[in-house]
C-alpha positions as YAML, in Angstrom:
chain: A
units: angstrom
residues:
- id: 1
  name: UNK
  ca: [23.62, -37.96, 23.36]
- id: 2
  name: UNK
  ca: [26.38, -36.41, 22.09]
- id: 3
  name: UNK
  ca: [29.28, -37.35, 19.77]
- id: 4
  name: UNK
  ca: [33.22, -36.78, 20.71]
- id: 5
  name: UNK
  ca: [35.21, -37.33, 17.33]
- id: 6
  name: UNK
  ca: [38.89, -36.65, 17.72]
- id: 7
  name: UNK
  ca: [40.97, -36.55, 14.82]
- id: 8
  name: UNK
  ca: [44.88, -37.53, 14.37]
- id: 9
  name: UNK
  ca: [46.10, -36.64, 11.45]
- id: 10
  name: UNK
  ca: [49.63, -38.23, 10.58]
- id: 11
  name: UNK
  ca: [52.03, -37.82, 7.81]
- id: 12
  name: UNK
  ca: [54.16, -40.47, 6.48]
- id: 13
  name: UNK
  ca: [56.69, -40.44, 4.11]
- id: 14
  name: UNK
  ca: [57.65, -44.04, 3.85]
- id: 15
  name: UNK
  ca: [55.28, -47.09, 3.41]
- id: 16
  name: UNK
  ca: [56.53, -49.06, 6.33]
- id: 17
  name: UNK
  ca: [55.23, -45.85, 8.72]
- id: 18
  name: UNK
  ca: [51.91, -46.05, 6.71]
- id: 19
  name: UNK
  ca: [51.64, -49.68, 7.14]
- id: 20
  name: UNK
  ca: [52.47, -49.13, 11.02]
- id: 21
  name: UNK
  ca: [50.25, -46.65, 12.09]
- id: 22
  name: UNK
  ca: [47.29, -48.80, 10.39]
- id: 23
  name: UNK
  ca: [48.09, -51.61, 12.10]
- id: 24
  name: UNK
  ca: [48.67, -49.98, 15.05]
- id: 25
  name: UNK
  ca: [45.37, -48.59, 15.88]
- id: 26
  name: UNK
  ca: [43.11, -50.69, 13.27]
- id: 27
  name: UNK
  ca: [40.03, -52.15, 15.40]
- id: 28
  name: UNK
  ca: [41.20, -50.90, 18.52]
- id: 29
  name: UNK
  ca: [39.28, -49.85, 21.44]
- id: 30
  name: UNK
  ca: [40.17, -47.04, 24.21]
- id: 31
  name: UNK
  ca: [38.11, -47.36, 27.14]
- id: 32
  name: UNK
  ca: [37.68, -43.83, 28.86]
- id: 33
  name: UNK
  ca: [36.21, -41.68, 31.66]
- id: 34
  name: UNK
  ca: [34.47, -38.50, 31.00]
- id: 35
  name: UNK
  ca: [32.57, -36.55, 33.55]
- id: 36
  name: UNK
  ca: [31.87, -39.49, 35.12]
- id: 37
  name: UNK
  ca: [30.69, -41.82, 32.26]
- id: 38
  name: UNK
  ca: [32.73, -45.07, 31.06]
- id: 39
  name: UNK
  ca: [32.58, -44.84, 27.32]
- id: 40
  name: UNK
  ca: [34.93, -46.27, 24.42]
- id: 41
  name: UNK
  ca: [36.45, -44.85, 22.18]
- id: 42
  name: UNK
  ca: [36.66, -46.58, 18.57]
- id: 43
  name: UNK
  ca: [38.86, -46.43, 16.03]
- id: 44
  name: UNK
  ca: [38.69, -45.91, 12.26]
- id: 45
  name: UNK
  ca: [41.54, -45.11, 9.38]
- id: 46
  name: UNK
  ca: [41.46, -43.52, 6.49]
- id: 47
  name: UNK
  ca: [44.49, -42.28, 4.18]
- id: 48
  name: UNK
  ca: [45.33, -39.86, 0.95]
- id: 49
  name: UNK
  ca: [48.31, -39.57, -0.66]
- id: 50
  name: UNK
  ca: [49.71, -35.43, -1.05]
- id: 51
  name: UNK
  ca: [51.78, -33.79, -3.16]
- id: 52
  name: UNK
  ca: [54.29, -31.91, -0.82]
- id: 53
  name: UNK
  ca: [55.52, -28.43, -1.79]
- id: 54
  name: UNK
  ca: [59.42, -27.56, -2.44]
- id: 55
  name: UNK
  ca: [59.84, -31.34, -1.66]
- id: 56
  name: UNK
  ca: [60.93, -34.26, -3.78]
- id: 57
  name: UNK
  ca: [58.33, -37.21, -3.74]
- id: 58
  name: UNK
  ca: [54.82, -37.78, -2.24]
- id: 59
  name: UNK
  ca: [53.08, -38.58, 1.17]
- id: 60
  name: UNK
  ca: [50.82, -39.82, 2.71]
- id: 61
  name: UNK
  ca: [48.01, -38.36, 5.16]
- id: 62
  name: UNK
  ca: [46.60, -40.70, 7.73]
- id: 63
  name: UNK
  ca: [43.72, -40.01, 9.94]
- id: 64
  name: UNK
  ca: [42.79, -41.96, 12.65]
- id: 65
  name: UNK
  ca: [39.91, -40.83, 14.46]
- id: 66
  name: UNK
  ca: [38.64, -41.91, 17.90]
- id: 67
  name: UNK
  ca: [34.66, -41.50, 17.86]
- id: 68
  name: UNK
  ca: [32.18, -42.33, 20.59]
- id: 69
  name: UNK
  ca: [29.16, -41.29, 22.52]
- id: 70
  name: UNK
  ca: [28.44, -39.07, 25.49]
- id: 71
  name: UNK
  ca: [25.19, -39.23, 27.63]
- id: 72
  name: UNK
  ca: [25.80, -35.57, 27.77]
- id: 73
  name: UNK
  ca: [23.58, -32.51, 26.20]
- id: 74
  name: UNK
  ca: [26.41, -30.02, 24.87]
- id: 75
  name: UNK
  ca: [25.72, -26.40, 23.82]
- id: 76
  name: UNK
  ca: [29.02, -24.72, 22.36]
- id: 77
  name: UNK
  ca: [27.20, -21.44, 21.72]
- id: 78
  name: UNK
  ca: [26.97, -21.02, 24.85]
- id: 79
  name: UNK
  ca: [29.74, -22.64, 26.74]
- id: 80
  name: UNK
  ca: [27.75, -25.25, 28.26]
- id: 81
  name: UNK
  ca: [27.91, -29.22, 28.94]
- id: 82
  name: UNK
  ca: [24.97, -31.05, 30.70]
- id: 83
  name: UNK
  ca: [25.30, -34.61, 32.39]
- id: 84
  name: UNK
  ca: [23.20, -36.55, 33.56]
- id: 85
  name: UNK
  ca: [23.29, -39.79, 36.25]
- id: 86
  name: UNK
  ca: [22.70, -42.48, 33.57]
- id: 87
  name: UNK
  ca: [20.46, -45.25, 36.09]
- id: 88
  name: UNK
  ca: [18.34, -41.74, 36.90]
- id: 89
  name: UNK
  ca: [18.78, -39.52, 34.13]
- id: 90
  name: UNK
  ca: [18.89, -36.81, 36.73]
- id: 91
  name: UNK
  ca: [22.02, -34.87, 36.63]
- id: 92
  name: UNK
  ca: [25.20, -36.59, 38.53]
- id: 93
  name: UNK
  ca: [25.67, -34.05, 40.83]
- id: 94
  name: UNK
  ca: [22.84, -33.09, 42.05]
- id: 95
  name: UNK
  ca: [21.00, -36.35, 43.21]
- id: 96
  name: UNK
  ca: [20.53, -35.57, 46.76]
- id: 97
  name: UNK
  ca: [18.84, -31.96, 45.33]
- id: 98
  name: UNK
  ca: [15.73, -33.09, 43.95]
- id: 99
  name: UNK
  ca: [13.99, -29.85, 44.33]
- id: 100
  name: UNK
  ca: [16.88, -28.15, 41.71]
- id: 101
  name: UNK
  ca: [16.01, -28.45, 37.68]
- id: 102
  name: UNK
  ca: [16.83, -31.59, 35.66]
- id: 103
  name: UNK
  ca: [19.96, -30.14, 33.93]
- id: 104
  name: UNK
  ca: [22.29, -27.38, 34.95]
- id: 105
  name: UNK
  ca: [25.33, -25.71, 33.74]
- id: 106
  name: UNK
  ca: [28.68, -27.54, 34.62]
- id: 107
  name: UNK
  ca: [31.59, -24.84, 34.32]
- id: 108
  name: UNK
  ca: [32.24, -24.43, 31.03]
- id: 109
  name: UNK
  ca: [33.52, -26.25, 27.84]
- id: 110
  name: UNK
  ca: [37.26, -24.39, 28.53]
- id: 111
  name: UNK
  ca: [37.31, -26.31, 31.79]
- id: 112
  name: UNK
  ca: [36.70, -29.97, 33.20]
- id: 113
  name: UNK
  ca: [35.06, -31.09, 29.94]
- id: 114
  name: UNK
  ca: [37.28, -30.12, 28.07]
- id: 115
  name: UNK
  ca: [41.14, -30.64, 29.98]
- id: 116
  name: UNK
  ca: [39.42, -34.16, 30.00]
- id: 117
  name: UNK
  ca: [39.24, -34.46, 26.23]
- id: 118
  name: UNK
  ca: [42.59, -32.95, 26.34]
- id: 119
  name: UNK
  ca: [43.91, -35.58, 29.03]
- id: 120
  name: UNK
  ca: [42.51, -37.79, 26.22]
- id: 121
  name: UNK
  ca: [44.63, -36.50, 23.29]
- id: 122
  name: UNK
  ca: [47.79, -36.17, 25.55]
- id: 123
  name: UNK
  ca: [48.04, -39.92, 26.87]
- id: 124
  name: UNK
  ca: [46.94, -41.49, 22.30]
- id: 125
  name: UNK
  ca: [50.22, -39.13, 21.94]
- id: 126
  name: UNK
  ca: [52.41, -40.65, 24.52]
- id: 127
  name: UNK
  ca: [51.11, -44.12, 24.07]
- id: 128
  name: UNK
  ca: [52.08, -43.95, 20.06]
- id: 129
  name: UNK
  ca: [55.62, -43.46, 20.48]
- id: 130
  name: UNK
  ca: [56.02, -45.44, 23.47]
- id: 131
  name: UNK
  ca: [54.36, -48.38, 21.22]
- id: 132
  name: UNK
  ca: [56.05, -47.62, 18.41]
- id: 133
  name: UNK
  ca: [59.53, -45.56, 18.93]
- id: 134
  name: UNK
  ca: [60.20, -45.60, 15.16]
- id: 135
  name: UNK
  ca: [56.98, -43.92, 14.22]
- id: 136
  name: UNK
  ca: [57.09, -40.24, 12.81]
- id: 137
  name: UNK
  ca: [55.21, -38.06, 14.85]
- id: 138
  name: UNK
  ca: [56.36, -34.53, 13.46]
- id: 139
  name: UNK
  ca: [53.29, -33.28, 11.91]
- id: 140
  name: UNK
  ca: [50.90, -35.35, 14.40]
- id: 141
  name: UNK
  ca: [47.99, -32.99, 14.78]
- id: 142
  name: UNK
  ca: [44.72, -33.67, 16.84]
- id: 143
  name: UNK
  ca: [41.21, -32.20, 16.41]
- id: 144
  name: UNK
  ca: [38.53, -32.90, 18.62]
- id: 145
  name: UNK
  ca: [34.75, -32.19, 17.32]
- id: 146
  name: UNK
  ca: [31.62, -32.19, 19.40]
- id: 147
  name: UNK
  ca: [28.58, -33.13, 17.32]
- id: 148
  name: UNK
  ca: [30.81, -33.01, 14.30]
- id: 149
  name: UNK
  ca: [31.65, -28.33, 15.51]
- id: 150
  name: UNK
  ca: [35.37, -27.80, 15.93]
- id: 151
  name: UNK
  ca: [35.87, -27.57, 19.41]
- id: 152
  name: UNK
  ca: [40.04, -27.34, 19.43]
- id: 153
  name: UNK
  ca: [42.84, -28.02, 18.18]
- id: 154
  name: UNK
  ca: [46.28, -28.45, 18.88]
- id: 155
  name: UNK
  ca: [49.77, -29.58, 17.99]
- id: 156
  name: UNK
  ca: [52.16, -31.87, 20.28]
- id: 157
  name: UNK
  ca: [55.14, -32.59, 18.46]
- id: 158
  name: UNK
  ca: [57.80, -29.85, 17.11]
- id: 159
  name: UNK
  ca: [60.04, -32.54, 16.99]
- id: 160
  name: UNK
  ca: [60.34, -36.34, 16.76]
- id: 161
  name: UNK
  ca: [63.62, -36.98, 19.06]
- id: 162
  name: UNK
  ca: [61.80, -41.01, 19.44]
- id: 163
  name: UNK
  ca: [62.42, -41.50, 15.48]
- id: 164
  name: UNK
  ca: [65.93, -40.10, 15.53]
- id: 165
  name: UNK
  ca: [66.51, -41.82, 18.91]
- id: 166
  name: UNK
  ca: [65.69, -45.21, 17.43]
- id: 167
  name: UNK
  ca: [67.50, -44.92, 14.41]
- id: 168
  name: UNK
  ca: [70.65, -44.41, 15.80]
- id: 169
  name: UNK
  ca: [70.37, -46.35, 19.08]
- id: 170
  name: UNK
  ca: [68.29, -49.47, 17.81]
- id: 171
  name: UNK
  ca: [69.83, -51.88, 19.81]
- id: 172
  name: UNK
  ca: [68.73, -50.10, 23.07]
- id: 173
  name: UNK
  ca: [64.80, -50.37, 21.95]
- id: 174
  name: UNK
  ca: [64.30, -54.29, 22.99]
- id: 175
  name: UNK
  ca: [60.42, -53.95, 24.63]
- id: 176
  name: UNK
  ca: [57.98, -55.21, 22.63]
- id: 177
  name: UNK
  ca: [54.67, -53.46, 22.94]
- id: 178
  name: UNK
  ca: [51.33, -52.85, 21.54]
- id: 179
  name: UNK
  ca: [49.13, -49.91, 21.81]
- id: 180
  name: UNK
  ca: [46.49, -51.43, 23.71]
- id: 181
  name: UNK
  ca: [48.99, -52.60, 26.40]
- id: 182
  name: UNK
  ca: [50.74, -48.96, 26.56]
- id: 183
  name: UNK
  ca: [47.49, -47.04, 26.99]
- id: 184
  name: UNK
  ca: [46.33, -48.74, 29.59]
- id: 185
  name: UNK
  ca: [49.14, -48.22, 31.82]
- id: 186
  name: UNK
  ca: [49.76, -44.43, 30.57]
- id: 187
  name: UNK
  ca: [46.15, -44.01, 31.80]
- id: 188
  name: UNK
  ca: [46.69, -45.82, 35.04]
- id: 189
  name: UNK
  ca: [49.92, -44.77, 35.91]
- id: 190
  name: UNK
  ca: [51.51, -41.93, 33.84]
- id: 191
  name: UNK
  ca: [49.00, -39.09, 33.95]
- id: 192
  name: UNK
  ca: [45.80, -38.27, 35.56]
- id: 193
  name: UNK
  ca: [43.62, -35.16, 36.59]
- id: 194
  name: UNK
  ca: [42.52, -36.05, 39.27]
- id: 195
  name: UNK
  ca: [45.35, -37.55, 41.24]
- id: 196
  name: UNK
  ca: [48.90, -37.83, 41.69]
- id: 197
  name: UNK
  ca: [49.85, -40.31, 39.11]
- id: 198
  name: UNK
  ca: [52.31, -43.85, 39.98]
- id: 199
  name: UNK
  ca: [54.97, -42.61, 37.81]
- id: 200
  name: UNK
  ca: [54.83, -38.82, 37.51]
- id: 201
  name: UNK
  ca: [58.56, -38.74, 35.26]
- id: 202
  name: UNK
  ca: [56.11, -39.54, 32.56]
- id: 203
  name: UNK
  ca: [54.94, -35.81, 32.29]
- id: 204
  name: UNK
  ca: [58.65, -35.50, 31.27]
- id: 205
  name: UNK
  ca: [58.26, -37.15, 28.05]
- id: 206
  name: UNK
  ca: [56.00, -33.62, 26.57]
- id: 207
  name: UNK
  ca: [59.59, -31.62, 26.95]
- id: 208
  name: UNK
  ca: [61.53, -34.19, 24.72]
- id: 209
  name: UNK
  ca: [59.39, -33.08, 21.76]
- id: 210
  name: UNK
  ca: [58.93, -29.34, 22.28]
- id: 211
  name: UNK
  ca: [62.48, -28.27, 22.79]
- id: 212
  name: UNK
  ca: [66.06, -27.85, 21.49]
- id: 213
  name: UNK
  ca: [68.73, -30.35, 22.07]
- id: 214
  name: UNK
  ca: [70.58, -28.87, 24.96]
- id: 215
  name: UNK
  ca: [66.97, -29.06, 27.08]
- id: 216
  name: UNK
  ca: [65.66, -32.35, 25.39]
- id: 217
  name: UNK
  ca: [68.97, -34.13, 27.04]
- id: 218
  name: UNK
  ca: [68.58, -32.00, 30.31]
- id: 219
  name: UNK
  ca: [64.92, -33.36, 30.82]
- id: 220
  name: UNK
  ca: [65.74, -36.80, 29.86]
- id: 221
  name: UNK
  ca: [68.86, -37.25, 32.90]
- id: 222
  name: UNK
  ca: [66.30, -35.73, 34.79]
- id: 223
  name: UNK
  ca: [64.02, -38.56, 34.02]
- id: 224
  name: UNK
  ca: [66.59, -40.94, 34.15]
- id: 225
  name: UNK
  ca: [67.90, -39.23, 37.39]
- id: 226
  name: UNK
  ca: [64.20, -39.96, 38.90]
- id: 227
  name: UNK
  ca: [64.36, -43.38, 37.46]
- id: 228
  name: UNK
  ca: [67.83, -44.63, 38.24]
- id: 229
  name: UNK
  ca: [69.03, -42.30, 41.27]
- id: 230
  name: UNK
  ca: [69.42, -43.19, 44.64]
- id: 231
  name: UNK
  ca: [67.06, -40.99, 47.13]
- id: 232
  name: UNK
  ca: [68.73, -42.47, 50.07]
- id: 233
  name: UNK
  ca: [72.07, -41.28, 48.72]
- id: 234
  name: UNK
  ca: [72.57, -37.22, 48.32]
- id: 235
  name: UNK
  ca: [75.85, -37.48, 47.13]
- id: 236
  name: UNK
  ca: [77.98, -39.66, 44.28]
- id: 237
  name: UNK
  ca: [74.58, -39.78, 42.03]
- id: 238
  name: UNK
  ca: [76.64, -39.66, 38.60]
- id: 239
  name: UNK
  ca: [78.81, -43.09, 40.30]
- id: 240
  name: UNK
  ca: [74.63, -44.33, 41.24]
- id: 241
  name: UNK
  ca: [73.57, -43.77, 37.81]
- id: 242
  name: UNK
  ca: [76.95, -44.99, 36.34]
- id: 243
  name: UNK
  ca: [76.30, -48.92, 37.52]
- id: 244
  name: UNK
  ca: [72.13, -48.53, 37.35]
- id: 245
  name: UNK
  ca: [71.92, -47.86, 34.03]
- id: 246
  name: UNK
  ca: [74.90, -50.13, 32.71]
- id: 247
  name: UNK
  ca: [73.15, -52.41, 34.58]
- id: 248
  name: UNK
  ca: [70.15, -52.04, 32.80]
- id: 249
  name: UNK
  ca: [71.74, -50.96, 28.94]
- id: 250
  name: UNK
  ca: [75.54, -53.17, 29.33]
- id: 251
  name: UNK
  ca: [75.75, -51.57, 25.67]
- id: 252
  name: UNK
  ca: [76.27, -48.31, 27.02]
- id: 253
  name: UNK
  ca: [79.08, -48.03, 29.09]
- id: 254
  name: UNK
  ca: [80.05, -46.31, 32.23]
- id: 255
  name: UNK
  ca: [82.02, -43.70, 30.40]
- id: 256
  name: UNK
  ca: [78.97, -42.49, 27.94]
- id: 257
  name: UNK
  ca: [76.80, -42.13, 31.12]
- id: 258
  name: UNK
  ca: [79.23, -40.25, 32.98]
- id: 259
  name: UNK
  ca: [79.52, -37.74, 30.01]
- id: 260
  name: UNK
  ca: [75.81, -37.73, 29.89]
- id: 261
  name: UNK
  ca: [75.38, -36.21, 33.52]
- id: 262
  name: UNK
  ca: [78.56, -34.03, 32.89]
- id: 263
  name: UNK
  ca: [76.47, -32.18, 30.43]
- id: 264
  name: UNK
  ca: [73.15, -32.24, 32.65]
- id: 265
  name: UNK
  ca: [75.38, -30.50, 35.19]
- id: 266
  name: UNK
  ca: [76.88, -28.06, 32.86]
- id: 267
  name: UNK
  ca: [73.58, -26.25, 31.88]
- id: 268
  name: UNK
  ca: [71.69, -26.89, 35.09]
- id: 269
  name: UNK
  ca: [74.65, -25.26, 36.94]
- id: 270
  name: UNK
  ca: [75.31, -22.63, 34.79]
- id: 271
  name: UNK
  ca: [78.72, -23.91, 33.57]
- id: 272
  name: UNK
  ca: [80.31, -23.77, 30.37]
- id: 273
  name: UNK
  ca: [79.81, -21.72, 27.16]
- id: 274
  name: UNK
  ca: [75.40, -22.03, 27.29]
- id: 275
  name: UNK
  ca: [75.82, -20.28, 30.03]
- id: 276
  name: UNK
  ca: [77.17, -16.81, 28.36]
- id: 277
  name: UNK
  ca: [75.36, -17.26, 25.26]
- id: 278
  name: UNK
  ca: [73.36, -14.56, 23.85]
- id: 279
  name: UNK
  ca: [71.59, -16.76, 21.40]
- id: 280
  name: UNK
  ca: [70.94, -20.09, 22.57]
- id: 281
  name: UNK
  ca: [69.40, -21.33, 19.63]
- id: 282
  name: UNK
  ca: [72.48, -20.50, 17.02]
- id: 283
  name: UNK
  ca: [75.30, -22.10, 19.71]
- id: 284
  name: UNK
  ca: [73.28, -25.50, 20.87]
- id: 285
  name: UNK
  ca: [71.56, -26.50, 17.24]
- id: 286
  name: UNK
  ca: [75.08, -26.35, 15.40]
- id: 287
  name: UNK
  ca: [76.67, -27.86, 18.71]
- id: 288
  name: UNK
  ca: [77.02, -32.02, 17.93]
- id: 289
  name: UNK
  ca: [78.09, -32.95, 21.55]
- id: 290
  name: UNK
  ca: [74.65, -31.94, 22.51]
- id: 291
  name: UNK
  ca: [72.75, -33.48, 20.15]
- id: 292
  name: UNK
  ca: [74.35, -36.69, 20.54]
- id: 293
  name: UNK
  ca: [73.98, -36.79, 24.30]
- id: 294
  name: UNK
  ca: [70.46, -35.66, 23.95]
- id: 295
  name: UNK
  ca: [69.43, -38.49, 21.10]
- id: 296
  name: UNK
  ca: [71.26, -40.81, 23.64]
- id: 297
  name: UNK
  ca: [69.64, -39.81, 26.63]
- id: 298
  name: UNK
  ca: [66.36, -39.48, 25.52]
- id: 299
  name: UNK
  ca: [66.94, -43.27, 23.82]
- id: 300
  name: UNK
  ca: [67.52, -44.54, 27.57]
- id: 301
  name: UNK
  ca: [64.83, -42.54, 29.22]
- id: 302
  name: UNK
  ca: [62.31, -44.16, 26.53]
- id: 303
  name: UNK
  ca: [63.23, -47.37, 26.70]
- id: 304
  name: UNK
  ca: [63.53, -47.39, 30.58]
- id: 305
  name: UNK
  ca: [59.51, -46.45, 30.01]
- id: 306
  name: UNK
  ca: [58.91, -48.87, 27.97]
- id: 307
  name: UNK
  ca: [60.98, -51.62, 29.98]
- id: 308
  name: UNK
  ca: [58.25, -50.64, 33.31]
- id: 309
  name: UNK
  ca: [55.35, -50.88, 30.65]
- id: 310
  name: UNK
  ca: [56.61, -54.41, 29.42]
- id: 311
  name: UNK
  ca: [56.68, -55.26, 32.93]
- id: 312
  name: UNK
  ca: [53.20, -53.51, 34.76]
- id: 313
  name: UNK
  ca: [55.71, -51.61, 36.39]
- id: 314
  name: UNK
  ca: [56.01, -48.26, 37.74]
- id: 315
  name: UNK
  ca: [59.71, -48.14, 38.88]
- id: 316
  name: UNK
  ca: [63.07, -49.88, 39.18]
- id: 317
  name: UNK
  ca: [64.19, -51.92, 42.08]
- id: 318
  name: UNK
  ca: [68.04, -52.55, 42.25]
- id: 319
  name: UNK
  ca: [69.62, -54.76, 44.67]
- id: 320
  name: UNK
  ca: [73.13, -53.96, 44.60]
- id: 321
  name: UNK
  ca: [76.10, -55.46, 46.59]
- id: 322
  name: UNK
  ca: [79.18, -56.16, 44.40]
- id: 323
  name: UNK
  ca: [77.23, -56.16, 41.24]
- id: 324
  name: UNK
  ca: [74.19, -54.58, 40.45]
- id: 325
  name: UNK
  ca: [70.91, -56.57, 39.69]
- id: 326
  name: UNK
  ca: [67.60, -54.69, 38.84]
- id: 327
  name: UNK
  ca: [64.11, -55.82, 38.97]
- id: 328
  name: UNK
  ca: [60.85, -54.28, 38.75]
- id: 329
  name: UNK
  ca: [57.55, -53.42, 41.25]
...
């Protein structure tokens, strides 16, 4: 057997984001597949409070780790994972070869194994902030360990657009969720490695949190343009989008949509001042029509998530004839 620990580490700076990560994933339980074998993976939390350098005040670390056990024989030295059919604790692929050896070398670690453990790590990010759009993800860093070796790390968040989104659009976040609930359909329907998944604009969500402004709004009208567009119609989208998503959000109005796509179009169309920029990065950051559209945009393309999770959902269906109703399949 072998023993998968992966490690979130969290840092909060308030106690009501201390209090809501514990709560969040205290006693929970992620059921998983991993070459083949069904395991779950538990939870435990523990938390220190740090001093923070060239900052005023204290924080808090949290780690959360996700620990459980793998009928597998691992051997990091040399790049190796061995499996094994659990009924016949012959190896999983190879029980119509009797004549071959009792183990063998599957790929390598760098490969299924691990974009599995990977998949893993992905889907406890997008799940978190889906669950919980007010949550601070900024420094969340994950480390997975194989028989308690370092195996990789890595990084998902360079910035937390969900936290900023929520604070200044609270009264589009209405879905109530819990992180048992949002797992389970990220898993099922959001991302996968093996298929195509149910709702693919999920894989959007990784751009929202890895870019500037100007490309966080562009991916989330793209989501929302996925989401709310009309497949059937090529033309008029930005009129399509207009009613869908007032239909959806009546707190935003027509006019804030319409400026929303107006700004998609701009960049992906060349248009405007981005266009001619030589440095991107010193024109968009300082530029506030972006960022609004972009905290704005991303606000609706969460919530629209969270609205199909609420519902076992995987899209939108509108009926529309003078008015536009909306339900969901």
């Amino acid at each position: 057997m072998a023993e998968v620990k992966i490690e979130l580490r969290i840092r909060a700076f308030e106690e009501k984001h201390i209090s809501q990560v514990k709560s969040m994933f205290y006693g929970t339980i992620f059921p998983f597949v991993i070459l083949g074998n069904e395991v779950s993976f538990y939870t435990k939390i523990r938390s220190e409070e740090v001093n923070i350098p060239d900052t005023v005040g204290k924080a808090n670390d949290i780690w959360v780790y996700f620990v459980t056990d793998l009928p597998v024989e691992i051997d990091i030295d040399n790049n190796d994972v061995y499996y094994y059919d659990g009924d016949r604790n012959i190896p999983a692929n190879m029980i119509s070869v009797p004549k071959l050896k009792s183990s063998f070398k599957h790929g390598c670690l760098d490969e299924d194994f691990g974009a599995q453990l990977e998949l893993f790590c992905l889907s406890m990010f997008y799940s978190s902030f889906l669950a919980f759009p007010s949550i601070d993800l900024n420094s969340a860093h994950f480390k997975t360990y194989l028989n308690e070796r370092l195996f990789r790390e890595k990084r998902y968040c360079e910035y937390a657009i969900n936290q900023e989104a929520y604070e200044d659009w609270p009264e589009i976040f209405k879905s109530n969720l819990n992180i048992s609930q949002t797992w389970a359909w990220v898993i099922k329907n959001g991302i996968s490695c093996t298929s195509k998944p149910a709702c693919p604009v999920v894989s959007l969500l990784y751009y929202l949190f890895n870019r500037e402004f100007f490309e966080i709004m562009l991916f989330s009208v793209i989501g929302l343009e996925t989401l709310y567009g009309d497949k059937r119609n090529k033309t008029g989208k930005s009129y399509t989008m207009q009613n869908r998503i007032n239909a959806v959000f009546p707190e935003i109005t027509k006019e804030q949509i319409n400026e929303m796509y107006k700004h998609r179009s701009s960049i992906a169309h060349g248009e405007g001042e981005i266009a001619s920029a030589i440095v991107w990065l010193d024109l968009v950051s300082n530029n506030k029509e972006y960022e609004e559209t972009a905290i704005l945009s991303s606000a609706l393309f969460l919530e629209s998530i969270r609205m199909l999770i609420s519902k076992n959902a995987t899209h939108f269906v509108f009926r529309e004839k003078v008015d536009v109703s909306y339900g969901f399949e």
